[in-house]
C-alpha positions as CSV (number, residue, x, y, z in Angstrom):
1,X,5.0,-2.5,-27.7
2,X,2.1,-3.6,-29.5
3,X,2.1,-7.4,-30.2
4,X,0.3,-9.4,-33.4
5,X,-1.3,-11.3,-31.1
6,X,-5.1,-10.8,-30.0
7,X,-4.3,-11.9,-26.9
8,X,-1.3,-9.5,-25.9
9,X,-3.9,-6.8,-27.8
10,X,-6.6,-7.4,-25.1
11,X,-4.4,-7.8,-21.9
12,X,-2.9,-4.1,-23.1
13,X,-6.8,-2.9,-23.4
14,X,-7.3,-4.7,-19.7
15,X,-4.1,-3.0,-18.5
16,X,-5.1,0.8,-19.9
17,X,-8.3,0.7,-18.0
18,X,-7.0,-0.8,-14.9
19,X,-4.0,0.9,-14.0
20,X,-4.6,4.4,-15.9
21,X,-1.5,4.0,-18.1
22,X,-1.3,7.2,-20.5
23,X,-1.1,5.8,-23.9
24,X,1.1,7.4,-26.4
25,X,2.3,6.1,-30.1
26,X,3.1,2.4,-29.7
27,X,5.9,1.0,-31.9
28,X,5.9,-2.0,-33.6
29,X,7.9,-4.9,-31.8
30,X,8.1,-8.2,-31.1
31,X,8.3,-10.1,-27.4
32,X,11.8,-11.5,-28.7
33,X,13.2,-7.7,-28.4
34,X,14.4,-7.4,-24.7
35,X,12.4,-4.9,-21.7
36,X,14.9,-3.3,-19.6
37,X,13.9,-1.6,-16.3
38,X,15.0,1.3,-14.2
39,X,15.2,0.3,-10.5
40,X,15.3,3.9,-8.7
41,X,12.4,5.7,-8.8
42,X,11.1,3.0,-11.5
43,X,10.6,-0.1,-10.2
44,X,10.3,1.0,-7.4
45,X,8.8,4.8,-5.9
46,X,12.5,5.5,-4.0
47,X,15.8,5.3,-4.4
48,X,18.4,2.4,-2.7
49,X,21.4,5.1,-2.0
50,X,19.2,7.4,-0.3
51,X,17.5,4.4,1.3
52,X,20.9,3.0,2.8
53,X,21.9,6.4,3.3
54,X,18.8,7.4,5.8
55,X,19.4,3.7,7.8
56,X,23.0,4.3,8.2
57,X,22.6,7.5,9.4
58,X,20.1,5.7,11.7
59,X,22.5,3.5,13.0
60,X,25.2,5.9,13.7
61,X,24.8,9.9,13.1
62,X,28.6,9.9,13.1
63,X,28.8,7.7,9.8
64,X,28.1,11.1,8.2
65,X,32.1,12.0,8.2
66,X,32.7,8.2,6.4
67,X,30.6,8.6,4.0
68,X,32.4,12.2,3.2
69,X,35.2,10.0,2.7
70,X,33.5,7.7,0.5
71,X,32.0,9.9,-1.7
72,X,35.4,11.5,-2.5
73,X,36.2,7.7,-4.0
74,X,32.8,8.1,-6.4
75,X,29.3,6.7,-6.4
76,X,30.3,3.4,-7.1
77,X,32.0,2.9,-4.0
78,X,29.6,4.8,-1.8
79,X,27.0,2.7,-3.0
80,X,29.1,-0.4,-2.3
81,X,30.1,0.8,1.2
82,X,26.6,1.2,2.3
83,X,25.4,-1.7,0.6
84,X,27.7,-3.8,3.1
85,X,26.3,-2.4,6.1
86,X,23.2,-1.7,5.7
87,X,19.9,-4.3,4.6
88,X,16.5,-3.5,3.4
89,X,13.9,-6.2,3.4
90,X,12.8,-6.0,-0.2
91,X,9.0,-6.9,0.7
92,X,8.9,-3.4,2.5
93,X,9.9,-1.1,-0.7
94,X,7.1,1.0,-2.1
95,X,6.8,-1.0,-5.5
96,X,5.3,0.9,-8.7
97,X,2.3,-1.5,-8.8
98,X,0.7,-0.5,-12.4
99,X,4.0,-1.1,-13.8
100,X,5.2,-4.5,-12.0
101,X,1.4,-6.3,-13.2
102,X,2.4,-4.5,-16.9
103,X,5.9,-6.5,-16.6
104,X,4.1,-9.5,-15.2
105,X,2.0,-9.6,-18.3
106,X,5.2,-9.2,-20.5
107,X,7.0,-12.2,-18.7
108,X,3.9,-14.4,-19.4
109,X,4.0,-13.2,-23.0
110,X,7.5,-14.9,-23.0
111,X,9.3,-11.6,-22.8
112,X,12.7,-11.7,-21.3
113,X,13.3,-9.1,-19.0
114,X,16.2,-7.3,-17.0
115,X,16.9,-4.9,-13.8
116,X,19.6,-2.5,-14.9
117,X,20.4,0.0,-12.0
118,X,23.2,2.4,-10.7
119,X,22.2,0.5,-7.5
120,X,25.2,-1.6,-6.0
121,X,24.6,-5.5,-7.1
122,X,24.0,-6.1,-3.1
123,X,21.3,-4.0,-3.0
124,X,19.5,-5.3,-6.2
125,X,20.2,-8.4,-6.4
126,X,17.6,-9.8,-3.5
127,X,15.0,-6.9,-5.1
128,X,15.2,-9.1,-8.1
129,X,15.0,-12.1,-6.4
130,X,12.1,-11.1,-4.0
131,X,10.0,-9.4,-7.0
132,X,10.7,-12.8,-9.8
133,X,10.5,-11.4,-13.0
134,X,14.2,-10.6,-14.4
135,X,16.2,-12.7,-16.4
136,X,19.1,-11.1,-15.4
137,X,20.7,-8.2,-13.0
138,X,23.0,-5.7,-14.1
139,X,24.4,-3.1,-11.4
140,X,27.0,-1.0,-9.7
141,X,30.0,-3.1,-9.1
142,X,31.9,-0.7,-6.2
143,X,34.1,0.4,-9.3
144,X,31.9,1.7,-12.5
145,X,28.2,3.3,-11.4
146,X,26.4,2.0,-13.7
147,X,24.4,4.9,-15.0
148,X,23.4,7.2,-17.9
149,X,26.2,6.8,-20.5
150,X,27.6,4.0,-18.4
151,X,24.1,1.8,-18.6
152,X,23.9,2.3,-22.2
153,X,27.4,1.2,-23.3
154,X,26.8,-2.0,-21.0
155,X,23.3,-2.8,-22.8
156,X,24.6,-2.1,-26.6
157,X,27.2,-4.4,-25.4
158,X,24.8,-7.2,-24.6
159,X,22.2,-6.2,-27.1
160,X,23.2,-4.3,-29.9
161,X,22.4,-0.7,-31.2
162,X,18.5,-0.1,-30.2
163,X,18.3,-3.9,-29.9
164,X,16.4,-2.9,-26.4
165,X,13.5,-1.3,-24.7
166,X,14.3,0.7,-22.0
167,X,12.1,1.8,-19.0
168,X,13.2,4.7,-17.0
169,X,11.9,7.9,-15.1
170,X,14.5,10.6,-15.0
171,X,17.2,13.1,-16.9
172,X,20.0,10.4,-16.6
173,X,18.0,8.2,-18.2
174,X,18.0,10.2,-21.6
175,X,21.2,8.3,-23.1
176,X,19.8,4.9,-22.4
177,X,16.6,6.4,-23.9
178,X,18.7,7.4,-27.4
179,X,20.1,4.2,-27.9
180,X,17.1,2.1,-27.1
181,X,14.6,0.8,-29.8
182,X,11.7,2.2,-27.4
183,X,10.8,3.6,-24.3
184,X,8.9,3.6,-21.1
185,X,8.4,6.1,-19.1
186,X,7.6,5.9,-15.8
187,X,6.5,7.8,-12.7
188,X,8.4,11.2,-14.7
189,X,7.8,15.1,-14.8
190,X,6.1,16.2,-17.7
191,X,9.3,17.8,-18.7
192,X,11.0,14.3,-18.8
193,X,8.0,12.5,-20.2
194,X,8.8,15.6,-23.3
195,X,12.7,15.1,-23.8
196,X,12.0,11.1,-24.1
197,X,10.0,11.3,-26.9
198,X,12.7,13.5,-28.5
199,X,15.0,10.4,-27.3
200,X,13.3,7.3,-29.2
201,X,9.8,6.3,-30.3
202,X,7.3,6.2,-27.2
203,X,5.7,2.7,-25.5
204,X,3.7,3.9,-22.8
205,X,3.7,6.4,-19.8
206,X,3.0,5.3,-16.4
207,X,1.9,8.3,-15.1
208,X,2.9,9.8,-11.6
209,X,0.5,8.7,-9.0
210,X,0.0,11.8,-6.7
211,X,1.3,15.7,-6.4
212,X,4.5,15.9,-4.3
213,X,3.0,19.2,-3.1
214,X,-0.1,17.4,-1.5
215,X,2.0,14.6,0.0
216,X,4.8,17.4,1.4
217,X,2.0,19.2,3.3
218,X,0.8,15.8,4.7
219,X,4.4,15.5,5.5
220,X,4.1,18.3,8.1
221,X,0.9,16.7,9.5
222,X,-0.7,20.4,10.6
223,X,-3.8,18.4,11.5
224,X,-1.4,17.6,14.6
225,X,-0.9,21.4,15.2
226,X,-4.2,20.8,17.2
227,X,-1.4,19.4,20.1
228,X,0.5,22.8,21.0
229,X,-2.9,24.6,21.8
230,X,-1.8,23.3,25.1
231,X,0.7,26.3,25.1
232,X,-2.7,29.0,25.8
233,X,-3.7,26.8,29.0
234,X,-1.7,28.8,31.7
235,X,-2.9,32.2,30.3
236,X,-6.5,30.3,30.3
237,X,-6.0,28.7,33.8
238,X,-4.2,32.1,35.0
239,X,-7.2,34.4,33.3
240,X,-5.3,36.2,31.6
241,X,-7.3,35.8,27.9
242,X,-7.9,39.6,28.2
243,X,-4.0,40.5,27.9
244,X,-3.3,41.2,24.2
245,X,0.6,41.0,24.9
246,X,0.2,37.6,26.4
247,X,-2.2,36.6,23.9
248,X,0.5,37.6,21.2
249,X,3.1,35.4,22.4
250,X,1.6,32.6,23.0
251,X,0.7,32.8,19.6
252,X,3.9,33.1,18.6
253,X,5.1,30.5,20.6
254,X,2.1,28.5,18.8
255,X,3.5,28.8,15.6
256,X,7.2,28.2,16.6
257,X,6.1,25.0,17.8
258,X,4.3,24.2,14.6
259,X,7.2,25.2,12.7
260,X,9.5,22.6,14.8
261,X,7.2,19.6,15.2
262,X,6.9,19.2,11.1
263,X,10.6,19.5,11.5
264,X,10.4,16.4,13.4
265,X,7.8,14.8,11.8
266,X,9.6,14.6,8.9
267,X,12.9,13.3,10.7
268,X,10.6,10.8,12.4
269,X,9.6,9.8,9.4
270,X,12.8,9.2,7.6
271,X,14.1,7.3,10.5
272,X,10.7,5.1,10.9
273,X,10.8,3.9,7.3
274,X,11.2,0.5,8.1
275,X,9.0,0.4,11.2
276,X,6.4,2.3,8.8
277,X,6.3,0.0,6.0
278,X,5.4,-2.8,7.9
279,X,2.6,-0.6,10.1
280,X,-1.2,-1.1,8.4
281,X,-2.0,2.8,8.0
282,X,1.6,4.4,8.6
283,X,2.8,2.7,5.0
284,X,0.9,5.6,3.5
285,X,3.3,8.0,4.9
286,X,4.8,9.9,2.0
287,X,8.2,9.2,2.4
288,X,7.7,5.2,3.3
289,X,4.9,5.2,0.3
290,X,7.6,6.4,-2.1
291,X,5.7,9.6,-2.8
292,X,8.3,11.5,-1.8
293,X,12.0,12.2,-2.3
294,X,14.1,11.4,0.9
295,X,16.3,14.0,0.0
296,X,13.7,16.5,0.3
297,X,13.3,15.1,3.9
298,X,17.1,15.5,4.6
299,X,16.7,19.0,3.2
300,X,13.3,20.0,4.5
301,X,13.6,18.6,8.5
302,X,16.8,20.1,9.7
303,X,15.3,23.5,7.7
304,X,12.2,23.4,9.6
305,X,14.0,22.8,13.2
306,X,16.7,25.8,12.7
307,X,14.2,27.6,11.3
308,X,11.8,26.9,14.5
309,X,14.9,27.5,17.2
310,X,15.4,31.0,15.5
311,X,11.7,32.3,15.7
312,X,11.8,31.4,19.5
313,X,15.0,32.9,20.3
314,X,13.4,36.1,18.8
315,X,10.9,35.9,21.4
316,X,13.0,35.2,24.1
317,X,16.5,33.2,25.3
318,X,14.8,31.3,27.8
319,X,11.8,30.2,25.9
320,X,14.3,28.9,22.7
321,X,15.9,26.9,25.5
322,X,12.5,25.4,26.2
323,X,12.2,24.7,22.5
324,X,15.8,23.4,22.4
325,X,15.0,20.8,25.2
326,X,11.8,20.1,23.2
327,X,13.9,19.3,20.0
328,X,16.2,17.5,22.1
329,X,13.6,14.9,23.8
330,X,11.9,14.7,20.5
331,X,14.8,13.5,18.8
332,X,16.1,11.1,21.3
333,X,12.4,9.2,21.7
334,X,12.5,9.2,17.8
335,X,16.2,8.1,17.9
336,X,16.0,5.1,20.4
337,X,13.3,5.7,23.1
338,X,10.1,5.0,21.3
339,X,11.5,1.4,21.3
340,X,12.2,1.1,24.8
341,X,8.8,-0.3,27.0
342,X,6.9,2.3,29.3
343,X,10.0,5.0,28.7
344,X,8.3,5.7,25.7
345,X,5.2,6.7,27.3
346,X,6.9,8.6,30.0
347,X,8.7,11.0,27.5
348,X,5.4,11.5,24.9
349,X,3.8,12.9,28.3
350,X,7.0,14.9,29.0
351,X,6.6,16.1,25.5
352,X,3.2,17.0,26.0
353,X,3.7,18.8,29.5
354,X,6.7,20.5,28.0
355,X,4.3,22.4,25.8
356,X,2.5,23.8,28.9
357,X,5.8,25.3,30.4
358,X,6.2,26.7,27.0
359,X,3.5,28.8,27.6
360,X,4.0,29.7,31.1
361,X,8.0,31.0,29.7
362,X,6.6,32.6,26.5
363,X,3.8,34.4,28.8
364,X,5.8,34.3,32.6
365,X,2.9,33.6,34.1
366,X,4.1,32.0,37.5
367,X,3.7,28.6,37.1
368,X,1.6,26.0,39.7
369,X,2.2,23.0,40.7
370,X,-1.1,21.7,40.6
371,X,-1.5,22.3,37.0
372,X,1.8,20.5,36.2
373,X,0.7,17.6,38.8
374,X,-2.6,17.2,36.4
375,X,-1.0,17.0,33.2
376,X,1.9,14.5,34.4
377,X,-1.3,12.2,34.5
378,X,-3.7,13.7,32.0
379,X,-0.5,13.2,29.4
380,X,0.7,10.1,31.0
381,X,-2.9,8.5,30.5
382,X,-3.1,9.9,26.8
383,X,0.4,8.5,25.6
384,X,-0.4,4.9,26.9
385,X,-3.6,4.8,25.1
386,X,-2.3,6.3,22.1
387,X,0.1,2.8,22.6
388,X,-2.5,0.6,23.3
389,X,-4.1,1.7,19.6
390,X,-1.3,0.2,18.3
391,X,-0.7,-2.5,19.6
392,X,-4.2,-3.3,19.5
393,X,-4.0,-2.9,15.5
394,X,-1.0,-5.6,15.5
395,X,-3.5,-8.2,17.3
396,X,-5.0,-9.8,14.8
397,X,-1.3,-10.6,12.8
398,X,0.6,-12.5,15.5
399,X,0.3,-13.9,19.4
400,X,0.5,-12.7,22.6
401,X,4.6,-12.9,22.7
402,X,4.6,-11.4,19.0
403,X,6.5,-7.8,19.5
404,X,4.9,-4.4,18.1
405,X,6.6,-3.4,15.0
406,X,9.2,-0.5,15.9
407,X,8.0,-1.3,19.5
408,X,9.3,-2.3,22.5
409,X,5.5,-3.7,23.2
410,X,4.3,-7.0,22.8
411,X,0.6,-8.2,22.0
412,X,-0.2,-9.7,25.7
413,X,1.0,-6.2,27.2
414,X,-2.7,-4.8,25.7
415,X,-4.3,-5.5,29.6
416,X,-1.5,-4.0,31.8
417,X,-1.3,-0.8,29.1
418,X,-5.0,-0.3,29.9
419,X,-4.9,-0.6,33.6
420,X,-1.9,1.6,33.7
421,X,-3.9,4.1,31.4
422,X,-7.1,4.3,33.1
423,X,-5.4,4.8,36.5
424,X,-3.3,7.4,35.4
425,X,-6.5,9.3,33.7
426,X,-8.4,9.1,36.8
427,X,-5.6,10.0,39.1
428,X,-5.5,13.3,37.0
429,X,-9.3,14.1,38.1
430,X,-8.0,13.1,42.2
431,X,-5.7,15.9,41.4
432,X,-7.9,18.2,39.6
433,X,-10.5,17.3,42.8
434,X,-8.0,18.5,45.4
435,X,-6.5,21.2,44.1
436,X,-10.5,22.8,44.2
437,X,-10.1,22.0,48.0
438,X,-6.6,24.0,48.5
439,X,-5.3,26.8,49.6
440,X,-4.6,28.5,46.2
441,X,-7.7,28.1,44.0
442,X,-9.3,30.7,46.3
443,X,-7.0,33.2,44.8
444,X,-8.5,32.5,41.6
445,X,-12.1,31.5,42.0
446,X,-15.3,32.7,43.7
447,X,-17.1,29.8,44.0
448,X,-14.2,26.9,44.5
449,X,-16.8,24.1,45.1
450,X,-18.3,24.1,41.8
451,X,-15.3,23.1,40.3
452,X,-16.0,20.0,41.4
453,X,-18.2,19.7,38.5
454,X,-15.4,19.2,36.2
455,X,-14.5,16.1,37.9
456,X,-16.9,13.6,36.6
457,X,-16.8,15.6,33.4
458,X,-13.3,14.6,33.2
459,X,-13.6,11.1,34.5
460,X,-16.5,11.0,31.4
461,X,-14.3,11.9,28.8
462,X,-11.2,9.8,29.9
463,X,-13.4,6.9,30.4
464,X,-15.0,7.4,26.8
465,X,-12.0,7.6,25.1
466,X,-10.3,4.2,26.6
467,X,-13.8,2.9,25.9
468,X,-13.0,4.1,21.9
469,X,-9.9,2.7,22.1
470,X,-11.2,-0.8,23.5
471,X,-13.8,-1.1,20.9
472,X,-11.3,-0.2,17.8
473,X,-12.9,3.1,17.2
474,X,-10.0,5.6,18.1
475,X,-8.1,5.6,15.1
476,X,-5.5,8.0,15.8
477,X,-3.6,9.9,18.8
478,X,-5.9,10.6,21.4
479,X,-5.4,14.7,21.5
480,X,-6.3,14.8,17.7
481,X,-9.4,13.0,18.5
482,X,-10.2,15.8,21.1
483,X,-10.0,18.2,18.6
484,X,-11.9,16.7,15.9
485,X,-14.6,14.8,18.3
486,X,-18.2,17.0,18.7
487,X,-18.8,15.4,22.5
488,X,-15.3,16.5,23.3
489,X,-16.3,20.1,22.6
490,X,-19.6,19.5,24.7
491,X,-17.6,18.4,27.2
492,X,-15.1,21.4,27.2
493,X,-17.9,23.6,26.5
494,X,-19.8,22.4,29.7
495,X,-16.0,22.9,31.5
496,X,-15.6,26.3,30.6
497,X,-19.2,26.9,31.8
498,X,-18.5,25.4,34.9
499,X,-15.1,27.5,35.3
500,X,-17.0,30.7,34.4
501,X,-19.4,30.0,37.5
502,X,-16.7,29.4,39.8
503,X,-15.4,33.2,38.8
504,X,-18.3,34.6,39.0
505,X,-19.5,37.3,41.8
C-alpha cells in the first residue's frame, strides 16, 4: 500500500532496490487498514506440518501408523497431535528475509499486523513471539483448520468485508485473496502470482528466490559421485582395465550407487534439519534453506533408493545384497550413529570400504586382504578428518566442553581426533609398505620393490591434507577434495607411473 506520507514513500523506494520486490499496481490505503500474513511458505520458506511431520518420524519411524489415525480425524487434529510432541526452535526456521524487513517497516509505520495460519496455535504461537512483529495470532485450534474458506470467514469476522490486506503464497490462499482489500504475494508460481490479481487489487510481489530445479539437483549432491569411483579399484589393482565386461559392470554398479546415495542424501537431509540449520555452511542445504518442499524429499528419497536396489538386483542377487547392507548402514549412521563418538567414524569408513567390495561382487574379482587391510585405515583416517573439519568450524562459537551440533564431539576432542587421524593414515602406508614385501604382490608385479615408491607418496598426501585441515583450508569431505585438488592428481599420476614400472618387463 502506498502511504501519503514522504517518508513511507522513500522507505518503499529503499525497500524495491534492496530486496528486489517486483512491483505491480499499488492501491491506495492507509496504515490504519490491517496486514495479515501467511505463515507456511510465507513467513517463512517451509511448512510447520511437514516440519513436525519429518521430526516425528525422526523420533520414531513407527509414528507413521498414528498419524494414519490422526489424519482420518482431519488436519486440525493432526496438526494438534504433532504440535504436542514435537518442538521447533523458531530461530532455526528459514525466514523470508525481504518480506520480514518489509513488515518491520510497516510495524514502525504504526501498522498493526497479524499471523493467520492453518498451523496449530502451538506451533505458531512461539514463531510469533520469537519474530516480534504481530499484534495478534490466529491458528488451527485441533478442531477447525484454519484455512482457505475457513481463514476468510475468521478475518471478515474480526475485520469486515475487504477491511484487510492479505499476504499469502499459494492456491488456498485465493478466497482469503477475494475478500481482502489487497494483496501480497509472496514466494508464488507465476501461475498463482496470475489468479491473485484476478482475486483483488495487487500490493507487491516478493518474488521467489531460486529455481527448485537448481536446488533439487544440489539436493542429489553429484559432486559427491566422485566417492563411488572407489568401486573401479579392484579391476585397477587386479589389472583387469582391458576387460570390457568388467569395465561394464563396474560402471553399472557406479551408477547404482549414484542413484542410492542421492536417495540418502536427501533422507539425510530431512532428518538433519535441525542439526543443519544451526551448522555455518550446511543451513544452505535446500531443504533446511526452505528452498525446497519437504514433501518432495519424502517423495524423491525413498524413489531414489528402490529405484537404486532394483538396477543392482538386475545386475546381480549378490551385488543388490551389497547395496542393501549399504542402504542399511547408511541409514542407521543417519538415524542415530552419526551422533554417537568414534562409532561414527568407524561406520563412514565401513561405508567407504563397502564401496570397494562392491566392485570386487559386481566384477568377482577375488578379493585380497591386503587391499581391504589398506582401506580399513586409508578410510578410517579420511572419516576422522572429515570430523575434525567440523568440529574445527564450531571453535570459534563455544569452549572446549561446548558439544558439536548434531555431534557426539565436543570442541577439546580437536587434538585426540588428529592423533587418531594421522596414525591411522600412516598405518595405511605400513600396510601398503608390506604388502610390496609379501608373498602375493609377485603374482602381480615385475618389479615389487618399486612400489615402495608409493609409500612416501602416500604419507605426502595424507600428511598434506591433515595439514589443510589444521590450517582451515579443507572445506569439505576429504575424498571430494581428492577429486577436485590438482596436486592430488600429480600425486595419483606419479602412483600410476610408479605402478606401471612395477608391471613392466
Amino acid at each position: 500500500m502506498v502511504s501519503t506520507a514522504r517518508s513511507r514513500s522513500g522507505a518503499a523506494e529503499v525497500l524495491h532496490s534492496t530486496f528486489s520486490i517486483c512491483q505491480h499496481t499499488r492501491v491506495a490505503g492507509t496504515p490504519n487498514i490491517p496486514l495479515v500474513v501467511d505463515l507456511d511458505g510465507t513467513l517463512i520458506r517451509t511448512d510447520m506440518l511437514w516440519e513436525s511431520l519429518v521430526r516425528r518420524l525422526r523420533q520414531n519411524p513407527f509414528a507413521l501408523f498414528q498419524i494414519g489415525g490422526w489424519v482420518l480425524h482431519g488436519r486440525a487434529r493432526l496438526k494438534k497431535e504433532l504440535a504436542q510432541r514435537v518442538q521447533i526452535d523458531p530461530a532455526t526456521l528459514p525466514y523470508h528475509a525481504a518480506l520480514l524487513a518489509w513488515l518491520r517497516t510497516e510495524k514502525a509505520a504504526g501498522r498493526k499486523i497479524i499471523l493467520a495460519t492453518a498451523s496449530d496455535l502451538k506451533m505458531a504461537q512461539p514463531i510469533a513471539d520469537h519474530v516480534g512483529l504481530f499484534d495478534a495470532v490466529l491458528a488451527s485450534d485441533g478442531k477447525t483448520n484454519l484455512r482457505s474458506e475457513n481463514k476468510l470467514r475468521a478475518l471478515t469476522q474480526q475485520f469486515g468485508e475487504r477491511g484487510f490486506d492479505y499476504a499469502g503464497n499459494s492456491s488456498a490462499d485465493y478466497p482469503v485473496w477475494r475478500g481482502a482489500h489487497a494483496a501480497v504475494v509472496v514466494n508464488a508460481r507465476p501461475a498463482v502470482q496470475k489468479q491473485a490479481a484476478t482475486c483483488t487489487a495487487i500490493d507487491r510481489v516478493f518474488e521467489p528466490a531460486a529455481s527448485p530445479l537448481r536446488a533439487f539437483v544440489r539436493c542429489l549432491r553429484p559432486h559427491q559421485w566422485g566417492k563411488n569411483l572407489i568401486i573401479f579399484v579392484p579391476t585397477i589393482a587386479g589389472h583387469k582395465m582391458t576387460d570390457p565386461v568388467l569395465l561394464l559392470h563396474d560402471l553399472w554398479a557406479f551408477l547404482v550407487f549414484c542413484i542410492c546415495a542421492s536417495g540418502v542424501y536427501v533422507v539425510n537431509d530431512l532428518l538433519d534439519l535441525d542439526a543443519d540449520r544451526k551448522h555455518p555452511t550446511k543451513q544452505k542445504r535446500p531443504f533446511a534453506a526452505g528452498q525446497l518442499a519437504l514433501p518432495l524429499g519424502l517423495i524423491a528419497g525413498p524413489l531414489l533408493l528402490v529405484t537404486g536396489l532394483a538396477a543392482a538386483a538386475a545386475l546381480s542377487w549378490l551385488f543388490a545384497g551389497v547395496v542393501a547392507l549399504y542402504l542399511v548402514l547408511t541409514t542407521a549412521y543417519s538415524w542415530h550413529i552419526k551422533r554417537m563418538v568414534l562409532l561414527d567414524v568407524f561406520f563412514l569408513a565401513g561405508l567407504y570400504t563397502i564401496r570397494l567390495v562392491a566392485g570386487h561382487t559386481a566384477t568377482g574379482i577375488a578379493y585380497s586382504a591386503w587391499l581391504l587391510m589398506f582401506s580399513m585405515f586409508i578410510f578410517l583416517s579420511l572419516a576422522l578428518v572429515k570430523r575434525y573439519v567440523e568440529i574445527a568450524a564450531s571453535r570459534e562459537t563455544g569452549s572446549e566442553q561446548t558439544k558439536v551440533a548434531g555431534r557426539g564431539y565436543r570442541l577439546g576432542d580437536l587434538e585426540l581426533v588428529t592423533s587418531l587421524g594421522t596414525g591411522s593414515g600412516f598405518i595405511a602406508a605400513l600396510v601398503l609398505a608390506l604388502y610390496v614385501n609379501s608373498q602375493q604382490v609377485v603374482v602381480l608385479y615385475a618389479h615389487p620393490n618399486v612400489l615402495l615408491i608409493v609409500c612416501p607418496l602416500l604419507l605426502y598426501w595424507i600428511s598434506r591434507v591433515w595439514l589443510l585441515a589444521h590450517r582451515c583450508e579443507l572445506h569439505e569431505d576429504p575424498v571430494l577434495f581428492a577429486v577436485k585438488d590438482v596436486p592430488s592428481y600429480v600425486i595419483g599420476a606419479l602412483a600410476l607411473a610408479v605402478l606401471w614400472l612395477a608391471t613392466g618387463p
